[in-house]
C-alpha positions as CSV (number, residue, x, y, z in Angstrom):
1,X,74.0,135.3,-21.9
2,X,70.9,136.6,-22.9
3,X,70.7,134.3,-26.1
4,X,71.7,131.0,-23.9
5,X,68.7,131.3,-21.6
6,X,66.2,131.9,-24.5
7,X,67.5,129.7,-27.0
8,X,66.2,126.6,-25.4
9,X,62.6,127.6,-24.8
10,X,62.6,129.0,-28.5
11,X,63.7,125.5,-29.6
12,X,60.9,124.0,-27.8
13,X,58.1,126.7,-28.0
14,X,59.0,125.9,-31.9
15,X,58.2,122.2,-31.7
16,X,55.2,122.9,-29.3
17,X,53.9,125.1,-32.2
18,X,54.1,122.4,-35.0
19,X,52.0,119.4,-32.5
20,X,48.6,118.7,-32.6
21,X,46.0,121.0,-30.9
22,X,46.3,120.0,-27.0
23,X,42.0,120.6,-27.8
24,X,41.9,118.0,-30.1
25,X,41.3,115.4,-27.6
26,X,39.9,117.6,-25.4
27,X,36.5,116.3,-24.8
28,X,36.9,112.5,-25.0
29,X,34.6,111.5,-28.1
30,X,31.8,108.9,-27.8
31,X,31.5,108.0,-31.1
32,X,34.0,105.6,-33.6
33,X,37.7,105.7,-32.2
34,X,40.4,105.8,-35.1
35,X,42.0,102.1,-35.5
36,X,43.9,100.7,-32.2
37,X,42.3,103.7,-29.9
38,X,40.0,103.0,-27.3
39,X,36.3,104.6,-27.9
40,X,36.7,107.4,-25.4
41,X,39.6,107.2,-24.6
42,X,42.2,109.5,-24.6
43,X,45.6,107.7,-25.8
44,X,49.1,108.5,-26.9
45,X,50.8,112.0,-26.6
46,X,53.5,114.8,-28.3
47,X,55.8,114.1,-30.7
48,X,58.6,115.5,-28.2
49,X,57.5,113.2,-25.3
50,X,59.6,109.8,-25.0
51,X,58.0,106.9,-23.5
52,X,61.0,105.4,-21.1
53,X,59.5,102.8,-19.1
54,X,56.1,101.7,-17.6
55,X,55.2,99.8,-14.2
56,X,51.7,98.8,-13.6
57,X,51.5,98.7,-9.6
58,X,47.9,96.9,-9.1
59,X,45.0,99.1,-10.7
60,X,42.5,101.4,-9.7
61,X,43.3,103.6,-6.4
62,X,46.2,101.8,-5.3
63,X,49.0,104.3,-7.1
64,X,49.1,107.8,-5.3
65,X,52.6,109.7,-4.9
66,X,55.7,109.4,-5.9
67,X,59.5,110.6,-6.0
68,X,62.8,110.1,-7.1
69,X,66.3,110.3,-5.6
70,X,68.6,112.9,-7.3
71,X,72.1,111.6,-6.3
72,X,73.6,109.9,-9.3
73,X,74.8,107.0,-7.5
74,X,71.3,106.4,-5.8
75,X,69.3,105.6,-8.7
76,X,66.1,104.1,-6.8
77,X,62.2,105.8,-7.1
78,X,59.4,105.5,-4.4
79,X,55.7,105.1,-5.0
80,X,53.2,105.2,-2.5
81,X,50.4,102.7,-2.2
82,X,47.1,102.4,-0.9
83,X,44.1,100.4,-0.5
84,X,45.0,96.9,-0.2
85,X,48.6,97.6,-1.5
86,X,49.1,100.1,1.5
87,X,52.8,100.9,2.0
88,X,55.5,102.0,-0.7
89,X,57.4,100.1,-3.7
90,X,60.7,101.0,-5.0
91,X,61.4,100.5,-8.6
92,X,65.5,100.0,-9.6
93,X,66.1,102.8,-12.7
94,X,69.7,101.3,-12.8
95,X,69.2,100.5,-16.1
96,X,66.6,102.1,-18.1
97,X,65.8,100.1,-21.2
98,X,65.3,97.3,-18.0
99,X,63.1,99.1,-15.2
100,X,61.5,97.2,-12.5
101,X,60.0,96.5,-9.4
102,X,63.1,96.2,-6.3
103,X,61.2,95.9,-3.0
104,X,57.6,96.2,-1.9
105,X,56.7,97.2,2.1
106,X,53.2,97.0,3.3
107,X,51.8,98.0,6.6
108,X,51.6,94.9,9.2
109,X,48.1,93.4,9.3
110,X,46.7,94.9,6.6
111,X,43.2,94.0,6.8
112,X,42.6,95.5,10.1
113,X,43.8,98.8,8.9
114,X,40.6,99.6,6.7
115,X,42.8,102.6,5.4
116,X,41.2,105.8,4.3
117,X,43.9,106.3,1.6
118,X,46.7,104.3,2.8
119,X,50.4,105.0,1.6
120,X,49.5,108.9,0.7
121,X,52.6,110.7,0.0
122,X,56.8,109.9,0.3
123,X,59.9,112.3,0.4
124,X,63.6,110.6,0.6
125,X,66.4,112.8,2.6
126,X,70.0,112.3,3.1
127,X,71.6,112.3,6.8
128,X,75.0,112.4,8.3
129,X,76.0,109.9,5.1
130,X,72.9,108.1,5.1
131,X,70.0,107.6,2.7
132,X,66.2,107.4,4.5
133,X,62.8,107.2,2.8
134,X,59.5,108.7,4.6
135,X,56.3,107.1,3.7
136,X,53.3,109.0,5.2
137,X,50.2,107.1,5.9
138,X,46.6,107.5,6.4
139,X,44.0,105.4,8.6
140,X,40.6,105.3,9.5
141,X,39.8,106.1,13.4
142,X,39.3,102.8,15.3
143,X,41.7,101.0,13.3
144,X,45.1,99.8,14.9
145,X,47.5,102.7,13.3
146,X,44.7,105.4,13.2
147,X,47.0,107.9,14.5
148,X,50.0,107.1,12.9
149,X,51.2,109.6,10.7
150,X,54.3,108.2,8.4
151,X,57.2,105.2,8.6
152,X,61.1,106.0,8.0
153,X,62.5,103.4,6.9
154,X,66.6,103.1,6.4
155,X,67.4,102.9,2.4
156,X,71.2,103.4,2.5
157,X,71.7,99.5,1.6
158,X,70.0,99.6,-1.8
159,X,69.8,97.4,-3.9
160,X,70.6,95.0,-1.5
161,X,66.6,95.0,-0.3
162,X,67.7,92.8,3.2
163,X,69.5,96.3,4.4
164,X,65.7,98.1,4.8
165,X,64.8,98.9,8.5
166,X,61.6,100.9,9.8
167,X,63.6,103.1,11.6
168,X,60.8,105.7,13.3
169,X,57.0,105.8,13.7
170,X,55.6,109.2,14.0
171,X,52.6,109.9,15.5
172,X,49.9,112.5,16.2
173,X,47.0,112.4,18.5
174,X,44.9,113.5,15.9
175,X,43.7,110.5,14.2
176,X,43.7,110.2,10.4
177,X,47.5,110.7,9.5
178,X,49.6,113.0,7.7
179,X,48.2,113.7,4.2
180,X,51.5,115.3,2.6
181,X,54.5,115.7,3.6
182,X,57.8,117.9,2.7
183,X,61.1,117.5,3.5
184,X,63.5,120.8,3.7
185,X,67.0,121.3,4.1
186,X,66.9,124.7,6.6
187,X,69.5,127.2,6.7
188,X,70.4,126.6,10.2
189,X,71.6,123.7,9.1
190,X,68.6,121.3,10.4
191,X,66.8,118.8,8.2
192,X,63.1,119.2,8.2
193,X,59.7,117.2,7.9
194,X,56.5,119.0,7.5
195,X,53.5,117.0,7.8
196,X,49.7,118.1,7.4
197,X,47.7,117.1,10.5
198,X,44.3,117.1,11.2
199,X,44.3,120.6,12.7
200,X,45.1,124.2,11.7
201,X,48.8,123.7,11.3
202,X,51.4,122.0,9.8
203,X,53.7,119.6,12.4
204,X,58.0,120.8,12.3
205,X,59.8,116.9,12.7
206,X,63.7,117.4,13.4
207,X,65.0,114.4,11.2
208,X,67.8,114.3,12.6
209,X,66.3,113.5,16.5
210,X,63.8,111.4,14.3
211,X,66.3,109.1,13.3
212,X,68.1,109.2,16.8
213,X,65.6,107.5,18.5
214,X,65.0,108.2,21.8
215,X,62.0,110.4,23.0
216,X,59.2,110.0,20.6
217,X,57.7,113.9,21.8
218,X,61.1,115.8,22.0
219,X,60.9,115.0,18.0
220,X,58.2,117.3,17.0
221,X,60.2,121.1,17.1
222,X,57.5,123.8,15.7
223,X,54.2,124.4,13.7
224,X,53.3,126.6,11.7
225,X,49.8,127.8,11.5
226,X,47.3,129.0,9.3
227,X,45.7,132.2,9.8
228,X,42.1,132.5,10.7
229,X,39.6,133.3,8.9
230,X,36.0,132.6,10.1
231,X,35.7,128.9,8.3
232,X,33.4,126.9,9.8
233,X,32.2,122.9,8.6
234,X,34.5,120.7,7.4
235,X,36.9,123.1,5.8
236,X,36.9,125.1,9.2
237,X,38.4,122.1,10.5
238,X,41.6,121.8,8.3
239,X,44.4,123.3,7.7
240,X,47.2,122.5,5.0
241,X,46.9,120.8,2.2
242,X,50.2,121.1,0.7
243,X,53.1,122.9,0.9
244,X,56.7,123.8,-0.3
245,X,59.6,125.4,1.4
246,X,62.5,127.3,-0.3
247,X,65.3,129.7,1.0
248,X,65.1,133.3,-0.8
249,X,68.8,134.1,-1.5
250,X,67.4,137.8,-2.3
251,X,66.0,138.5,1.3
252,X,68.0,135.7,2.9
253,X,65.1,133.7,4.3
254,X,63.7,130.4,4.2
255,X,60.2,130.9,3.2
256,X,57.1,128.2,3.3
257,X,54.2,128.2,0.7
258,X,51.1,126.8,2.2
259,X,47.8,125.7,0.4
260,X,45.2,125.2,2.2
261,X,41.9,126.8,4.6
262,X,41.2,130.3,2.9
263,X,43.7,130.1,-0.1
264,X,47.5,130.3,0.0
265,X,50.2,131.8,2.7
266,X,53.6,132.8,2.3
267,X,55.6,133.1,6.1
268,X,58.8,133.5,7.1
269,X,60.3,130.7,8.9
270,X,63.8,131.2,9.2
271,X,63.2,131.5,12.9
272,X,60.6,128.3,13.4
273,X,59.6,129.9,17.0
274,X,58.2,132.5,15.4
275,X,56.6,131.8,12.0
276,X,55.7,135.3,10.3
277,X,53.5,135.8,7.3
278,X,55.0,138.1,4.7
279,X,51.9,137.8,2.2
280,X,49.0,135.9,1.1
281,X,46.4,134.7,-2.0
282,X,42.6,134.7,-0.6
283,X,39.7,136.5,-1.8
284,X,40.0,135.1,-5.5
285,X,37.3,133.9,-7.1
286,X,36.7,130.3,-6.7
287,X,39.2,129.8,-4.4
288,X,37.7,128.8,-0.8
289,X,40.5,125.9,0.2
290,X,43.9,126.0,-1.8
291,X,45.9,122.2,-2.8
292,X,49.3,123.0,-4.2
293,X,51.2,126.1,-4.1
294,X,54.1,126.3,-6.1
295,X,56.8,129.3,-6.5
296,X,58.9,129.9,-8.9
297,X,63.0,129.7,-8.2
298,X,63.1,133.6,-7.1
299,X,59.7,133.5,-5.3
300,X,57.8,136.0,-7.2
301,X,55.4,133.9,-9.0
302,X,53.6,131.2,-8.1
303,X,51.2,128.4,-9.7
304,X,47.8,127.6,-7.4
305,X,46.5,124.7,-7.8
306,X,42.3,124.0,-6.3
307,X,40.8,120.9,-6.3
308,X,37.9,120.6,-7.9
309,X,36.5,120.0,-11.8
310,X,36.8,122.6,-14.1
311,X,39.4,124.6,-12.3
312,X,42.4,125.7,-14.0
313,X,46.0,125.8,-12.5
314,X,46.0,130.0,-11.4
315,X,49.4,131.9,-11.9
316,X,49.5,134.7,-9.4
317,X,52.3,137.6,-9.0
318,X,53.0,137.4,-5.6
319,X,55.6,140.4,-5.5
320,X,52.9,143.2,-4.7
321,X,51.7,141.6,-1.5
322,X,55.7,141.0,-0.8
323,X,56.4,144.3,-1.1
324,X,53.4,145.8,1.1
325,X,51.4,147.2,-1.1
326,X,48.1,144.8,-0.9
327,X,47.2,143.6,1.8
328,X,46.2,140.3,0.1
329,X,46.8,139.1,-3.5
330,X,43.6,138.8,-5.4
331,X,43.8,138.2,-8.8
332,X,46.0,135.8,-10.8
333,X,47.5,137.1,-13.4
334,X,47.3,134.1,-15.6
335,X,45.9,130.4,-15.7
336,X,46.5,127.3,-17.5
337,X,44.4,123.7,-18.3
338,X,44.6,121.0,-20.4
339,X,40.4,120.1,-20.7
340,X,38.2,122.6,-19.4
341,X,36.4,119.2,-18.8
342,X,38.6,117.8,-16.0
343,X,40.6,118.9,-13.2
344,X,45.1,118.9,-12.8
345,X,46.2,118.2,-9.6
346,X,49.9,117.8,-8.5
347,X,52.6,119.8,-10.3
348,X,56.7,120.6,-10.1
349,X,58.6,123.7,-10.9
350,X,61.5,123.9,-13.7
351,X,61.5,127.2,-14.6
352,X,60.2,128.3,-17.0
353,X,58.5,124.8,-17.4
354,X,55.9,123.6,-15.0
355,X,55.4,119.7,-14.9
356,X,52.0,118.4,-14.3
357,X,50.4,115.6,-13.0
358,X,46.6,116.3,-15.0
359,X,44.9,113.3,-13.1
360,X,42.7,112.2,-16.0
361,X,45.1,114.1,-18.4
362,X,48.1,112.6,-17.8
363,X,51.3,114.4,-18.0
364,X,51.8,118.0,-19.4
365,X,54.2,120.3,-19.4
366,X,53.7,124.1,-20.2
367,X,55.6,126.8,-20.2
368,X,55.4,129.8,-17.7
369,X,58.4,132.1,-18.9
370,X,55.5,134.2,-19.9
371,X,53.2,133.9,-16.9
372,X,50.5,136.1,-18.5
373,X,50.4,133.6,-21.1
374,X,51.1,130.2,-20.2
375,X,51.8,127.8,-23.5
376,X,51.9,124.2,-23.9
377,X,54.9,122.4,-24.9
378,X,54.2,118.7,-24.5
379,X,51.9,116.1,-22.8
380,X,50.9,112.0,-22.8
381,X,48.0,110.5,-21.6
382,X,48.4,107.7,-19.1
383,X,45.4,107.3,-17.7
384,X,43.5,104.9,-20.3
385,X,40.4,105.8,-18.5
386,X,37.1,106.8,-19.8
387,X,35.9,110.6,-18.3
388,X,34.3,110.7,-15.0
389,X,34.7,107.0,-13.3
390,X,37.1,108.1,-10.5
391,X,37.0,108.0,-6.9
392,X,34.1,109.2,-5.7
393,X,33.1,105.9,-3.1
394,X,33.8,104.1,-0.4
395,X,36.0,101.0,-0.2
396,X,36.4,98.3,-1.1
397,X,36.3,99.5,-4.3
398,X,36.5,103.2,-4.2
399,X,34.7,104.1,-7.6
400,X,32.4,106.8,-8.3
401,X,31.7,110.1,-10.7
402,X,34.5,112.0,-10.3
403,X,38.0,113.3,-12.7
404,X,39.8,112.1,-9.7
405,X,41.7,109.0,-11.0
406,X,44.2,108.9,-13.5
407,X,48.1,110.5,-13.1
408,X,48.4,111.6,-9.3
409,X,52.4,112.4,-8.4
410,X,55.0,113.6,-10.3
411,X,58.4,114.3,-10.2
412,X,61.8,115.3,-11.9
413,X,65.3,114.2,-12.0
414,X,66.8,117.4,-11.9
415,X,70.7,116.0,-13.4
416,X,68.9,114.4,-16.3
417,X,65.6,115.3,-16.8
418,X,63.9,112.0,-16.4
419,X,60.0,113.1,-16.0
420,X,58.3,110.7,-13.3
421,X,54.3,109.8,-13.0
422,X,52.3,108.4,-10.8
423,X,49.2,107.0,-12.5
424,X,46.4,105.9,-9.9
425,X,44.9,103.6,-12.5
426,X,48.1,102.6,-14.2
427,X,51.0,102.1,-12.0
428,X,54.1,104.0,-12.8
429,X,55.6,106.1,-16.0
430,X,58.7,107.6,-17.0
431,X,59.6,109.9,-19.6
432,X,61.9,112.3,-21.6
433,X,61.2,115.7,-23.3
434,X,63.0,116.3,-26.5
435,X,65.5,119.7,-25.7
436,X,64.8,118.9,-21.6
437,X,68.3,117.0,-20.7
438,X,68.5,118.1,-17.3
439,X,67.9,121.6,-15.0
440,X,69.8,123.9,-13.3
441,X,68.6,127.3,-12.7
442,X,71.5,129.2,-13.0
443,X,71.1,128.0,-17.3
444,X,67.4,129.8,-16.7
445,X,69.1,133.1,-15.3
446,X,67.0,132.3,-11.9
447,X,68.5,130.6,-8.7
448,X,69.2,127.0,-9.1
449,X,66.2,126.4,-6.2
450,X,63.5,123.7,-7.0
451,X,62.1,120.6,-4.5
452,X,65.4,119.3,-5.0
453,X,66.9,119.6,-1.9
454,X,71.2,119.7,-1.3
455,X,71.4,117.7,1.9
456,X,75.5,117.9,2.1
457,X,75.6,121.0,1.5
458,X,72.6,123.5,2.1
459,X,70.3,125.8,0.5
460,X,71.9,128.0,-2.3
461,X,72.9,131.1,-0.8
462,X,72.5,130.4,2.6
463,X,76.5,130.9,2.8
464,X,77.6,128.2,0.7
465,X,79.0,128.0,-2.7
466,X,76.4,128.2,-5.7
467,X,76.2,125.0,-7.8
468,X,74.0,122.0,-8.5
469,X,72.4,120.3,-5.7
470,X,74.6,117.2,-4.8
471,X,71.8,115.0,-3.7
């Protein structure tokens, strides 16, 4: 057993070590480009890192999140859209040499909408035998939607694109929209959304009332907050960022991992009356508001993501603040980048390999089975961009000085291994890692827990049979 979950990080820690220095194209040069390659420019990627398909979706800041179904009969991805392309697409990976754009939906009126970001963030979920996509939006105040928070539109028809239906509209009197969203399958048998608000808390959607109709305010079952801790200003103001839920088979809870005002917040919420935190990360060094927050499959460790230039992705060990004896983690105990120069920003778990979405980096993928040491194992750049052109306006236009352009979502098709970016500049990738055919934790020795959620069946050891998620 032991030599069946190292074997296939050896075989690919071995490759890693034979690539090009990840540094080499560090620092994007300014003077003569080798033959075909853009003057700085950083192009091309590993050895190990296939090239399956590309979409362009319109240009510059009108690609932001993205995600893919897992059922092997449902094979259909989202992207969310903004600016003038506000709403989601949904690209048809029936056939992979042939991928494509299915179906397009924009919010009605467009031009009135002005929107801040538009189409931000999408989860899918599966219901009582039925497939639904949620597309969170994002809209100025005074506009016609401004507090509009996300569309759920009815998917189960695909590819027959005539099927759609906007289901549900959910709202929230705080205007500007829900930022992120997460969609969990609960151990009490409930299907979740969590949406980021305006506010110091996250909003608890039952799905299943959502989808029901009826009552617009019975839909909205819980928040969960974030401590306080003295912010004031604009950060004072928010709350979450981002967030991820996962059951614990260990402790037999369903835990939430919150980024956002302070650093990063781990409750228990397997009662949603009564959220409790269990530990936290603030205090760290340039940490003041957290982004992404990550654990891995048995909760102990946990990638931090902060949004802003130069920082790396922080590893922390969150198991001494679990077990009571720190008040609050501090210190991570390992970190992770791809150019000092830039900044990553959304990420996935595989354990032991974390997928990144490195904005003007592209995608990489390193390797935390050592979380003290944190080592590369392949990447490709799909931003095309020069360094420092990326939002950083106002519209119509959006451009500034900033890293913040370049590959935004990601995502991973957990029964194959089919590696999913978002570009913001570029539409749409796809991808396959040599020796990465596919995960399921159990092959790790870990539980078989990632964003992947099993819809028919439940979270892994909530009192249902171990095994792959279905969908």
């Amino acid at each position: 057993m032991r030599f069946r979950i190292v074997a296939p990080i050896i075989a690919l820690l071995a490759s890693a070590a034979a690539l090009p220095s990840v540094g080499a194209q560090a620092a994007p040069s300014t003077g003569d480009a080798p033959p075909g390659i853009l003057p700085g420019v950083k192009m091309g990627g590993s050895p190990n890192m296939r090239l399956v398909a590309h979409v362009p979706l319109g240009g510059f800041a009108r690609v932001l999140d993205d995600e893919m179904e897992q059922d092997p009969n449902r094979p259909y991805a989202y992207v969310s859209q903004g600016s003038d392309h506000t709403g989601f697409t949904i690209v048809d990976l029936r056939d992979l040499n042939d991928v494509k754009v299915l179906y397009h939906w924009s919010i009605e009126n467009i031009a009135l909408h002005k929107p801040m970001l538009g189409g931000m963030d999408g989860k899918y979920f599966k219901l009582n035998g039925r497939y639904y996509y949620v597309q969170s939006l994002q809209f100025a105040q005074g506009t016609p939607d401004e507090t509009l928070g996300a569309v759920v539109a009815d998917v189960t028809g695909l590819p027959d694109t005539t099927k759609i239906k906007i289901v549900a509209r959910l709202h929230d009197p705080s205007p500007g929209g829900f930022h992120n969203t997460f969609i969990y399958r609960h151990s009490d048998g409930r299907t979740l959304l969590m949406t980021t608000v305006t506010g110091p808390h996250v909003n608890v959607f039952d799905l299943s009332k959502v989808v029901a109709g009826g009552d617009e305010s019975s839909w909205k079952v819980a928040e969960i907050p974030v401590p306080e801790n003295g912010m004031t200003g604009r950060l004072g103001r928010m709350g979450y960022h981002d967030f991820y839920l996962a059951y614990d088979p260990a402790t037999h809870q369903d835990k939430f991992y919150g980024a956002g005002r302070g650093g990063y917040y781990v409750y228990d919420i397997s009662n949603l009356a009564e959220p409790k935190l269990l530990t936290s990360v603030t205090g760290s060094a340039g940490i003041a508001f957290g982004h992404t927050f990550t654990p891995s499959p048995d909760g102990r460790y946990a990638i931090a993501e902060t949004e802003y230039t130069y920082a790396p992705l922080r590893v922390f060990d969150l198991k001494p603040g679990l077990d009571g004896r720190v008040q609050t983690v501090t210190e991570p105990i390992g970190a992770w980048t791809a150019d000092w120069h830039d900044l990553s920003h959304n990420h996935e778990v595989r354990w032991p390999f974390v997928f990144v979405s490195g904005y003007e980096d592209g995608l990489h993928v390193f390797s935390m089975y050592d979380p003290k040491h944190p080592t590369e194992v392949g990447w490709y750049y799909t931003c095309q961009c020069t360094h420092n052109n990326g939002i950083g306006g106002g519209p119509p236009t959006w451009q500034g000085e900033s890293t913040m352009q370049g590959a935004f979502g990601i995502d991973v098709r957990n029964r194959d291994g089919l590696i999913m970016i978002s570009d913001s500049n570029t539409g749409v990738w796809f991808f396959k890692m040599d020796g990465f055919n596919g995960w399921n934790g159990h092959d790790w020795g870990v539980p078989n827990i990632s964003s992947v959620q099993d819809y028919d069946h439940g979270p892994e050891g909530a009192g249902v049979a171990p095994g792959k998620p279905a969908a």
